[in-house]
FINUMI-431981 format. One record per residue (C-alpha): residue in three letters; x, y, z. Coordinates in nm, 3 decimals, padded with zeros to 5 digits, always signed. Example, Ala and Ser with C-alpha at 12.3 -4.5 7.8 and 13.67 -1.06 7.14 Angstrom:
2
SITE    r       px       py       pz
SITE  ala  +01.230  -00.450  +00.780
SITE  ser  +01.367  -00.106  +00.714
END
This chain:
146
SITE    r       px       py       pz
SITE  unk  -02.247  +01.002  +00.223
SITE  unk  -01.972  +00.783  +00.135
SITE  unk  -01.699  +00.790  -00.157
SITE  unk  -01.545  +00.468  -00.274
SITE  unk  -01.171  +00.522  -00.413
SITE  unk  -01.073  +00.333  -00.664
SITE  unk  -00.721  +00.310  -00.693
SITE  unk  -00.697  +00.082  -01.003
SITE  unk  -00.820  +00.436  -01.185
SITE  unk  -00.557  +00.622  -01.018
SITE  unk  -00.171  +00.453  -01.083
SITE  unk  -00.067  +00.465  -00.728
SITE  unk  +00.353  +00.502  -00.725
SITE  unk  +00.559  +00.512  -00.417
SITE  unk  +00.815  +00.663  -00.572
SITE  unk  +00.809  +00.942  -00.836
SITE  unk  +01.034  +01.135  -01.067
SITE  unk  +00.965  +01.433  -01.197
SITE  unk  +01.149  +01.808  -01.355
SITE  unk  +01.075  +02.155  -01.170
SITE  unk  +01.045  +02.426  -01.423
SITE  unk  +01.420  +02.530  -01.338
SITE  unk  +01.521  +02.217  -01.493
SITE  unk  +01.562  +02.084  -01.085
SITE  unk  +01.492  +01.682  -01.056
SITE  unk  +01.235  +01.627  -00.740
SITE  unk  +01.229  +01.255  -00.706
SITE  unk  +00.909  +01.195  -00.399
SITE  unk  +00.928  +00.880  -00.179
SITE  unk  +00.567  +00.795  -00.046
SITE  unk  +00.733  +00.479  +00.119
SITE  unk  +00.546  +00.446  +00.468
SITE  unk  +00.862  +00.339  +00.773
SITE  unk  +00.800  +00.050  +01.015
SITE  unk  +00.667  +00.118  +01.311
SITE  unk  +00.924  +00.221  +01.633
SITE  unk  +01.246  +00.285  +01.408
SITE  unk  +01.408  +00.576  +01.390
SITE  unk  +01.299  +00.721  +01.056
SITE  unk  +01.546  +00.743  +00.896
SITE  unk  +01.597  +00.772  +00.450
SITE  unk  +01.867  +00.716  +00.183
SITE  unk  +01.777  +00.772  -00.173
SITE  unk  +01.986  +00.662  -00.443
SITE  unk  +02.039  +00.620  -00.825
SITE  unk  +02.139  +00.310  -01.036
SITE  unk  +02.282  +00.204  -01.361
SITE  unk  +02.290  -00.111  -01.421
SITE  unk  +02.427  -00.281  -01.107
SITE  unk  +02.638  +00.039  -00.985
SITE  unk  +02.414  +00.226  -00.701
SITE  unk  +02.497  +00.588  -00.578
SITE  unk  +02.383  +00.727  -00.240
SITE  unk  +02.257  +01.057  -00.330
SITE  unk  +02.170  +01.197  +00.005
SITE  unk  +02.107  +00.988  +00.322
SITE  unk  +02.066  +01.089  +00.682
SITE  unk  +02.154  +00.702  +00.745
SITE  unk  +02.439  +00.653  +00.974
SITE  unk  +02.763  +00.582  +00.845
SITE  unk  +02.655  +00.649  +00.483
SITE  unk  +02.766  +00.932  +00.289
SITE  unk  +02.614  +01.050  -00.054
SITE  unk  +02.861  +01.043  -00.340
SITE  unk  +03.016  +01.355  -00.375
SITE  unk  +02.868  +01.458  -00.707
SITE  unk  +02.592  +01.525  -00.503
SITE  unk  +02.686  +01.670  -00.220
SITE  unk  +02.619  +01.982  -00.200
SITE  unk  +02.388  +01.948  -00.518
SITE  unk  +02.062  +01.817  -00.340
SITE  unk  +01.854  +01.858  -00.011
SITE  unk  +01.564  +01.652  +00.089
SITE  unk  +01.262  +01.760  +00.288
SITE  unk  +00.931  +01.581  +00.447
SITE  unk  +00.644  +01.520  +00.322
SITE  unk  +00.312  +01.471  +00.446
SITE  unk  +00.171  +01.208  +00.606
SITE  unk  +00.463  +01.046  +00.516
SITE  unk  +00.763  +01.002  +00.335
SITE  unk  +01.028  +01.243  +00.210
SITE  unk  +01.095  +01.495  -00.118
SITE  unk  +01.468  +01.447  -00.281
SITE  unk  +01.505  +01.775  -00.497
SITE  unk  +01.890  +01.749  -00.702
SITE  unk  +01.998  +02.097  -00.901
SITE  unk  +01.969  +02.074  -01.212
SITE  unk  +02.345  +02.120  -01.299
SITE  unk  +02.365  +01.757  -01.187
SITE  unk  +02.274  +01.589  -01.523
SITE  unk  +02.196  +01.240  -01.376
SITE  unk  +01.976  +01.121  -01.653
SITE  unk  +02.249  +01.266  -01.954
SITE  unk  +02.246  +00.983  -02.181
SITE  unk  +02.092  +00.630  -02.030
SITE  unk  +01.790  +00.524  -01.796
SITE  unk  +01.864  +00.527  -01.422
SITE  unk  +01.649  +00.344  -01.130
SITE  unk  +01.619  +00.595  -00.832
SITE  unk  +01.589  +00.409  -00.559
SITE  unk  +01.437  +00.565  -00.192
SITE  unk  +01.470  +00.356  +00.107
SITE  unk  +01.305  +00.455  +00.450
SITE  unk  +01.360  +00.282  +00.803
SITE  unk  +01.464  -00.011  +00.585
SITE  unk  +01.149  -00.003  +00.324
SITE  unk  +01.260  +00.011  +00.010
SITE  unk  +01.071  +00.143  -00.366
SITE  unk  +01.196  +00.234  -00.684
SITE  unk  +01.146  +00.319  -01.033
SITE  unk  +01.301  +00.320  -01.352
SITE  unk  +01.347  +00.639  -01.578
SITE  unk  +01.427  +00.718  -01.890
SITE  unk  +01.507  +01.089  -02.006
SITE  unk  +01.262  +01.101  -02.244
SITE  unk  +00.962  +00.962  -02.007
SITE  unk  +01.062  +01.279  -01.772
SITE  unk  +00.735  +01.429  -01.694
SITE  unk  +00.705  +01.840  -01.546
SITE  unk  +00.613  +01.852  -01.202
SITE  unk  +00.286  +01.994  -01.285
SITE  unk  -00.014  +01.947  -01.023
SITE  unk  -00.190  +01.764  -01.274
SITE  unk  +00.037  +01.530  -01.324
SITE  unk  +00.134  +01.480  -00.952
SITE  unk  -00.243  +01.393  -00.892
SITE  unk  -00.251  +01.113  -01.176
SITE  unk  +00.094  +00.985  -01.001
SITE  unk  -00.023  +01.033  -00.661
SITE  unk  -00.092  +00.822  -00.391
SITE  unk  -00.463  +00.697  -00.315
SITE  unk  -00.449  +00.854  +00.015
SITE  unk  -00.451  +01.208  -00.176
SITE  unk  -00.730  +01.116  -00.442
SITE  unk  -00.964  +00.986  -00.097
SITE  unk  -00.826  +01.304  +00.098
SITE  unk  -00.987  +01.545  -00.165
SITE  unk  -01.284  +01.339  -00.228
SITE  unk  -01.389  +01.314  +00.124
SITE  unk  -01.303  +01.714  +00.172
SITE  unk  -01.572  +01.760  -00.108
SITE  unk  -01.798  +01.533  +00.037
SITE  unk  -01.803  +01.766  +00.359
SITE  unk  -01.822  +02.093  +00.134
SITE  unk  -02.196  +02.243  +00.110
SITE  unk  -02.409  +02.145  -00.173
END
């Protein structure tokens, strides 16, 4: 049996913002890194044609310290990594802001606006998912028993 993904259905984003129910921002970077570099990631928010580091495990960067001690970032599977900022950080108070998320040098963003914040709900992670997840769960079903 074989299942045919169609990713024009599903909008496919490699980068994502989103609000926790605690009010925390979780901003998820599906950027894939080049092949033989050191993965490494620096996320980072814009207004206008001021950018921020945020958090960064890049050499000789340093996030802004607003958000020092304010965010973390952790892995995610296959690929890519999860930026999570408290939410006593108020980065989208009163304008849009492009969060930015490069990885070995790859580079995505997006462009949000407060009132466009979506929850992180699962539903709503699936519609902004990556194809890879849709064809994941449709070719775990195909091997369920019918």
């Amino acid at each position: 049996m074989y299942h045919v993904v169609l990713c024009n259905v599903v909008h496919c984003e490699l980068v994502s913002v989103c609000e926790e129910e605690d009010g925390d921002l979780r901003v998820d970077c599906h950027v894939e890194p080049r092949a033989n570099q050191i993965n490494s990631y620096e996320f980072s928010v814009s207004t206008g044609t001021v950018e921020t580091v945020v958090n960064t495990n890049v050499s000789g960067s340093a996030p802004d310290v607003r958000y020092r001690d304010r965010s973390y970032v952790e892995p995610l599977e296959p690929y890519g990594y999860r930026l999570t900022l408290n939410a006593d950080t108020h980065i989208l108070a009163n304008t849009h802001k492009t969060f930015i998320c490069k990885i070995s040098k790859n580079i995505a963003s997006v462009i949000i606006e407060k009132n466009d914040l979506l929850p992180c709900s699962a539903d709503s992670v699936l519609v902004r998912g990556c194809c890879w997840l849709l064809g994941l769960l449709l070719s775990l079903w195909g091997l369920a028993p019918h």
